[in-house]
Each structure stands twice: as C-alpha cells, then as structure tokens.
C-alpha positions in Angstrom: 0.0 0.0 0.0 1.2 4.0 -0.7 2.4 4.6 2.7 5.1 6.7 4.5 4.1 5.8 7.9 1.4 3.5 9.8 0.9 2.7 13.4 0.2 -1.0 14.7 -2.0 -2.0 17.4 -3.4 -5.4 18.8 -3.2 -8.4 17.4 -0.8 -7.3 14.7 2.5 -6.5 17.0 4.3 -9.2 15.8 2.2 -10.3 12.8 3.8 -7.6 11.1 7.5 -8.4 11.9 8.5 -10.6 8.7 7.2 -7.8 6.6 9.5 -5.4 8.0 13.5 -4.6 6.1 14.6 -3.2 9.7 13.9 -3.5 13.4 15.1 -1.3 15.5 17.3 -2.9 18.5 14.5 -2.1 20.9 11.5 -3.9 19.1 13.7 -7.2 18.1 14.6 -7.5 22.2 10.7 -7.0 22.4 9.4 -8.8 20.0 6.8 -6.4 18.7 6.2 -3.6 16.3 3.9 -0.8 16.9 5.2 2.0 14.3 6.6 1.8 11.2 8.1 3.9 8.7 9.0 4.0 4.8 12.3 5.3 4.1 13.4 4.5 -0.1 11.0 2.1 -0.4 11.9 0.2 2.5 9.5 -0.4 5.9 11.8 0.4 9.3 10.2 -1.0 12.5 9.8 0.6 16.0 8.6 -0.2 19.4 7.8 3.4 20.8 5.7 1.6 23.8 9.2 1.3 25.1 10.0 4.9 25.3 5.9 5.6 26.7 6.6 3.6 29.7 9.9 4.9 30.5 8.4 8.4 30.3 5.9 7.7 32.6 8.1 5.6 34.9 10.0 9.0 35.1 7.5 11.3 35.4 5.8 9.1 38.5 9.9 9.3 40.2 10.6 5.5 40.4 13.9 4.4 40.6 14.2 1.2 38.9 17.6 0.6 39.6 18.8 -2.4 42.2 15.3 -3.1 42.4 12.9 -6.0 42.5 10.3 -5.8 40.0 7.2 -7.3 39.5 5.0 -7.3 36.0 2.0 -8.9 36.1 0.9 -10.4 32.7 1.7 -11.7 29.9 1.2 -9.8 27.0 3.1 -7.4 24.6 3.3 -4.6 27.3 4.5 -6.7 29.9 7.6 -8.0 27.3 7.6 -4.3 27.2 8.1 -3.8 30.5 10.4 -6.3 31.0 12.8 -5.4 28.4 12.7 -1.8 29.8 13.2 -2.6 33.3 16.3 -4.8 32.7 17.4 -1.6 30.6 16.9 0.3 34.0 19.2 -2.1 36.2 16.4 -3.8 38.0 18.5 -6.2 40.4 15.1 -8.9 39.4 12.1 -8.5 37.2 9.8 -11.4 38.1 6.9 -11.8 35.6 3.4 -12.6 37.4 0.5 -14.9 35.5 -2.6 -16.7 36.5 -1.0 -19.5 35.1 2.4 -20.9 36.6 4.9 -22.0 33.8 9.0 -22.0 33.3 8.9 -17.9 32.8 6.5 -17.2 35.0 5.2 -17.6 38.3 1.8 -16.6 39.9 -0.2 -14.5 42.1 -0.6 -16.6 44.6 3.4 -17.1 44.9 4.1 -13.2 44.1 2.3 -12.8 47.7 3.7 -15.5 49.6 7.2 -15.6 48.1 8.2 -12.5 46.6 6.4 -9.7 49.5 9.6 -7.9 49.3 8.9 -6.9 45.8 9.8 -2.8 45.7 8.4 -1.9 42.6 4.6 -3.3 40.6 4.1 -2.9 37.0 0.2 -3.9 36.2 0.3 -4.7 32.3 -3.2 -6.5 32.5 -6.4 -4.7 31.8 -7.8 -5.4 34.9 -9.6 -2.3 36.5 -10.1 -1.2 33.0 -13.3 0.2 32.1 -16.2 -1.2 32.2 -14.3 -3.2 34.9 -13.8 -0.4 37.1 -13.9 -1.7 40.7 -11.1 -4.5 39.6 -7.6 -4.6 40.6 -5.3 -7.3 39.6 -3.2 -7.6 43.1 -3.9 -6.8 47.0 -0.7 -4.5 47.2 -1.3 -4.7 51.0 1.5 -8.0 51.0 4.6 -6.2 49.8 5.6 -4.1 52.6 9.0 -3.0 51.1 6.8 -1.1 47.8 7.7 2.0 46.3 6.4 2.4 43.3 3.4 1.2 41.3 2.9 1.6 37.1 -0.3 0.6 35.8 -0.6 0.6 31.8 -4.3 0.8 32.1 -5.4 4.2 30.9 -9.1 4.3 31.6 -10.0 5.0 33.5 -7.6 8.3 34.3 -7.0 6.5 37.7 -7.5 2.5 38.4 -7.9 1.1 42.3 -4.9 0.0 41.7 -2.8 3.5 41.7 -5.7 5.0 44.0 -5.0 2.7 47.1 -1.1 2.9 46.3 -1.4 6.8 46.5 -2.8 6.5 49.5 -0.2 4.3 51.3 2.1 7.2 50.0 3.8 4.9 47.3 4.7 6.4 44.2 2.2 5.8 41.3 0.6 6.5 38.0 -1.5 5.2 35.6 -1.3 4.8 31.7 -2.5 7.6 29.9 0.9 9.5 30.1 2.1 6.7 28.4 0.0 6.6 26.1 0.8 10.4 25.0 4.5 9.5 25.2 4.7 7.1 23.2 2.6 8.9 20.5 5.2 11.9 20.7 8.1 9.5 20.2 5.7 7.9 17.2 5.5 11.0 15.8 9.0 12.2 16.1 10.0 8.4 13.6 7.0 9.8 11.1 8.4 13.4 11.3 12.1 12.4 11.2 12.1 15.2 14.1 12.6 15.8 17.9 9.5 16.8 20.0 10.9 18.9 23.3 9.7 18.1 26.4 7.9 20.8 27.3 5.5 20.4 24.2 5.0 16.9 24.8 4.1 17.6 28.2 1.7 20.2 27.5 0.0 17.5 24.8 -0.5 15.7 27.5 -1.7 18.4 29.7 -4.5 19.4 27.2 -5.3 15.7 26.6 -6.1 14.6 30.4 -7.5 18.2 31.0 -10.3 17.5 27.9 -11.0 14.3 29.9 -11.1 14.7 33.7 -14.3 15.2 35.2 -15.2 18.0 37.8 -16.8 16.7 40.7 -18.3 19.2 43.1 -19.3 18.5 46.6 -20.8 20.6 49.7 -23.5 20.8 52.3 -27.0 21.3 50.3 -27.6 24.6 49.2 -24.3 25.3 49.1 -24.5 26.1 45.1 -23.1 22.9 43.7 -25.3 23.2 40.8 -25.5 26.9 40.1 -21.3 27.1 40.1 -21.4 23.8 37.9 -23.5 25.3 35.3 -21.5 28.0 34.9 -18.2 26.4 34.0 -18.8 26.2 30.3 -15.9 24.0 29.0 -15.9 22.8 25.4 -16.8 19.4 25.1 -17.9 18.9 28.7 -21.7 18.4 30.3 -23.1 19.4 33.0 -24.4 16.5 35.5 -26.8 17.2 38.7 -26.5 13.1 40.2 -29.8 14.1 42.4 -31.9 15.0 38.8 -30.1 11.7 37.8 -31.7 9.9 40.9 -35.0 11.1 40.6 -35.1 10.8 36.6 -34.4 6.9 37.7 -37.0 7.0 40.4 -39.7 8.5 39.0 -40.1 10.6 41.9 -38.5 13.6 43.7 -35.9 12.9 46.3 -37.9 13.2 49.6 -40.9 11.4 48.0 -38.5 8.4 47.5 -37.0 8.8 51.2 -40.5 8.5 52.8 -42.0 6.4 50.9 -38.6 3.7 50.2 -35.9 5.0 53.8 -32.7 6.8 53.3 -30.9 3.5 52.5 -32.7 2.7 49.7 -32.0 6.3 48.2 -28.2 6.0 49.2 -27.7 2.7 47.7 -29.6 4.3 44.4 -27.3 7.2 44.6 -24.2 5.1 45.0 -25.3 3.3 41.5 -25.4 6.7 40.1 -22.4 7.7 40.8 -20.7 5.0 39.5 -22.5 5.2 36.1 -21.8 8.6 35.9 -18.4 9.0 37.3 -17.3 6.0 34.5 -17.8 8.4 31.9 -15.1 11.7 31.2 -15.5 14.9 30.0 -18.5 16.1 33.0 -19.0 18.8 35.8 -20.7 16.6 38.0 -22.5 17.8 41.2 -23.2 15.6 43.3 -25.6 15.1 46.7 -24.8 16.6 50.2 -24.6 12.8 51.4 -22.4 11.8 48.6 -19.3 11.1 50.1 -20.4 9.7 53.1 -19.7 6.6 51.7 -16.3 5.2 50.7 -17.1 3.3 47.0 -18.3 6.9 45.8 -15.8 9.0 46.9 -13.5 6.2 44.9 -15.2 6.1 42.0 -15.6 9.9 41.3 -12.0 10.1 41.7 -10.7 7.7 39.2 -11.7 10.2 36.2 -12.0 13.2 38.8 -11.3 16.1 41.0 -13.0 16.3 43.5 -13.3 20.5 44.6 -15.4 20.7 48.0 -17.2 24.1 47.9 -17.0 25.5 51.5 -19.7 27.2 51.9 -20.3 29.7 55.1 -23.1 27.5 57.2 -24.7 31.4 57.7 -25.7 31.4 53.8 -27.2 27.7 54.2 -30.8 27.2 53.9 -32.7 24.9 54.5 -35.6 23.6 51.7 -38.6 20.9 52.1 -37.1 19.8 48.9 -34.2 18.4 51.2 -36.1 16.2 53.8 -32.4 15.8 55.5 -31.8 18.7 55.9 -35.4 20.8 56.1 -34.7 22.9 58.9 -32.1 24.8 60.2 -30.9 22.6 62.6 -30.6 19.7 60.9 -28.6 21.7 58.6 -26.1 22.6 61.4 -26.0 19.1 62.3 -25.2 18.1 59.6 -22.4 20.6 58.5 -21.1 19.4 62.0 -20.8 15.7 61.2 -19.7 16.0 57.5 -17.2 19.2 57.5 -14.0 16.5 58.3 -15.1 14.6 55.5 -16.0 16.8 52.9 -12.5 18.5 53.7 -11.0 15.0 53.7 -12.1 13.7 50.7 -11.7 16.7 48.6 -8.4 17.4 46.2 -9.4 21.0 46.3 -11.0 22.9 49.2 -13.0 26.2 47.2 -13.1 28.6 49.8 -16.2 31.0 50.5 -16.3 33.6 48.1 -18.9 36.7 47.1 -20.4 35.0 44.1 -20.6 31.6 42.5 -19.3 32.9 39.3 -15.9 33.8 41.7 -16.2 30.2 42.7 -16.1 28.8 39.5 -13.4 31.2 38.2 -11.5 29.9 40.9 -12.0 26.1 40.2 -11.1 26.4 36.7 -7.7 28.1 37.5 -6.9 25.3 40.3 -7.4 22.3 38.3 -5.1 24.0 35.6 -2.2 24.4 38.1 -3.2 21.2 38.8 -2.9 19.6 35.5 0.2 21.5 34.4 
C-alpha cells in the first residue's frame, strides 16, 4: 500500500515483523512492532511503547535501579516492561501470570514468596473500564513497595494507583504513556525531535479534555449553580440528584419516605458510578455523597473532587431536602460532615462573594493542577 508511515495496534504487534526490512534494536529485544516507517521504499520498525513507559516511569519518580520488580501479565506490554526494566538495572524482574509455567510464576506465589517486591508494574487490563472496581493484586502483601505503574489508561486513575497513593507509594497510571509514546511515534514519522515541554503540554490538554469536575458541599451550598457555569468545550453538566430522581420516577424526599434513606443512598451510589465512569463532565453531586467510601473512589478515578465550603450562615434549608429541612438539621449536619467533605476533597473552594468567583477559581486550580 502507498504509505510513509502507519501505526500497529493489537493483534498485529508481531504479525507484522516478517514484513519489516529493519527492526530497530528495541522492538527485536521485544518482539513487537507498533510504528513503522517507509524510508526509499523500505518499511523500518519501531517499538515506541518502550519509550511511553519509561516516560511515565520517570515522570511518577521510580527508581528502577537495584530493584525487585514485579509485572503482572503476559502480553506485549508486559515484554515491554520487562525489556525496559532490565534496561533500567532492575537487580530482578519477576513476571506474574494466573498461570504458573517456566517464565513465570503466579499471584498466589508473588504474595507468599516474593512480598519484598519494591516496585509493581500492572500490564493487565484489569480495572479497565467497564471493569472499574477490579484490581489485579492486593498490594497490601509487599511491605517494602515504592512504586506502582499501571498501563491501564481508563479510566484516568485505576484502584490499583488510588490505594497505592494512599499508602504514599509512588504511582501513576497509563495515559501519560499513552501520549508519550505517540510523541516518540510521531518524532519516527516526522524524522524530528518533540521537546519536552511540548510533549508535556500535549498531554496536559489531553487529560484536562477528559477529567471530570466533581463538586461536593452541604446542600444549598451552590453545587449546581457554580457547575453550570463552567462552560468547558466538550464537557456536560451532570446534577446526580436530577439523575436519581429521573431513575426513580419521583422527587428525592418522595422516595426517602415512601422507600428509607438506604434505599435512596444505595440508588445514589449506583449513580455515581455510572456517571463517574464516563469523562468529559462537571458533576454535582448530593450533600450525602461522600459519606460513603465506594463513591468517593469512584468519582476520583476520572475526577477532581473540589469541595465548595460554603459559610453555614448562607445555608438554607428547603422541604425539597427532607435531610436537611430545617435549620438545625442543617447545622447538624455541617457538623458531622465538614471532616469529610475536607478530607475527601483534592481542592478545598473557599467561601467567596459570588458563585461565578467560585467557578473562576475552580477552573484556574485544576489547571495548576494539570500542568
């Protein structure tokens, strides 16, 4: 075919090999192809997945030298992996399957015989979307971890990465990876050199066109009304109380009394998990919504979450809001919840004369943020 460059993804990695004139010295250690390019007529072969991971292994601040390493699976991005990490003077790189063979060993004995494991590569798609609430290893048997890489790049943060980061291990997921290795792809197509800072701020624009916003707050704190007004191309706005009650068939406090506040909280929690699966979304959620763990989780593995703090003096309370319908159940709970709210947030939006000073101020964190 008329061609000067392609890119090759699953299942043709290696199909595609005997084809090839060249290889560069990184793909034939790997054994796969993902970019090639024409040069006189003749097709050269690359492995820029290589140079992704490295990239992100970098950017996440692991030092892979001297250390043990674990890669769980089997595929093309674990040879990756493993090709890489020997590169990087890993003193061991143990490969992980569910399946125990001469190469590899598995999960059951990367727990019981190998807890002193320092670094985790996850090349599986486990806690990929729609398998969101997976994750391919309990990281809670390797004590001596420092650093976890998961290839998985949707969602923008696994289980996985989440519960590493909040051990204070080092950790990342895939989608920096993913950019990287398009840059380096581009630089073999281009016969040019990308600089750093412009491949960073590719990547920069790419996770900020995909990360939701998630507000939370007491009710009536203006969740909604500073959600509406942050007009960003491409993104919706998302209310996950009109989603409830679009499900129910009913308003919020009909459903309470007629069905009890768990019933409404475990409909919530399915909402949020629908919702929060998807990118590009402002998303405001409930005054209750992060009184529960799995939400608080799932909102953050394609989110921010910015906690609007507003004054409890400006609160007020609605018969709309059987919870909090009078003024002292609204002090109540602003009482219970303030540690939480503050605790769960990434952002804490102080209180400020309008909403569209709010949202000003959102908008400008989660660029800092980003960059």
């Amino acid at each position: 075919r008329e061609f000067n460059a392609i890119n090759v993804t699953i299942p043709y990695k290696q199909t595609v090999i005997p084809y090839l004139d060249s290889l560069s010295d990184v793909a034939q250690r790997i054994g796969a192809v993902n970019t090639i390019v024409k040069r006189n007529g003749k097709l050269y072969g690359y492995n820029t997945d290589y140079y992704g991971m490295k990239a992100l292994i970098k950017k996440i601040g692991i030092d892979i030298k001297d250390k043990k390493v674990l890669i769980l699976g089997t595929g093309g991005t674990s040879k990756t992996a493993r090709v890489l990490t020997d590169d990087m003077g890993a003193s061991e790189v143990i490969t992980v399957s569910r399946s125990k063979s001469e190469k590899h060993i598995t999960y059951e004995e990367a727990k019981n015989e190998h807890s002193d494991a320092q670094v985790l590569i996850n090349t599986t798609p486990s806690g990929m979307y729609p398998d969101c609430d997976s994750q391919p290893i309990d990281i809670s048997f390797f004590s001596q971890l420092e650093g976890v890489v998961d290839a998985v790049y949707n969602p923008l943060c696994t289980n996985l990465v989440m519960n590493a980061k909040r051990k204070g291990i080092k950790a990342g997921c895939g989608l920096y990876m993913l950019v990287m290795q398009a840059v380096v792809a581009v630089e073999k197509f281009l016969d040019t050199e990308i600089p750093e800072t412009v491949a960073d701020g590719v990547f920069a624009s790419v996770f900020a066109s995909k990360e939701n916003i998630v507000l939370t707050g007491m009710p009536g704190s203006g969740k909604s009304t500073v959600g509406k007004l942050m007009n960003i191309d491409g993104f919706s706005f998302v209310d996950t109380d009109e989603e409830i009650e679009k499900r129910c068939g009913c308003s919020i406090k009909e459903l309470i009394s007629s069905k009890g506040e768990k019933y409404f909280r475990d409909l919530e929690t399915e909402v949020i998990k629908d919702v929060s699966s998807k990118g590009c979304q402002v998303i405001s959620t409930g005054g209750g919504a992060v009184l529960r763990e799995e939400n608080v989780t799932a909102l953050k593995r394609n989110g921010k979450i910015f906690f609007i703090n507003a004054d409890p003096e400006r609160l007020c309370p609605t018969d709309s809001r059987p919870l909090s319908d009078t003024a002292e159940k609204l002090k109540n709970l602003y009482d219970e919840r303030i540690d939480i709210y503050k605790g769960t947030a990434d952002v804490t939006v102080p209180d400020m004369a309008t909403p569209e000073d709010e949202a000003e101020f959102i908008l400008k964190v989660r660029t800092e943020l980003i960059i």
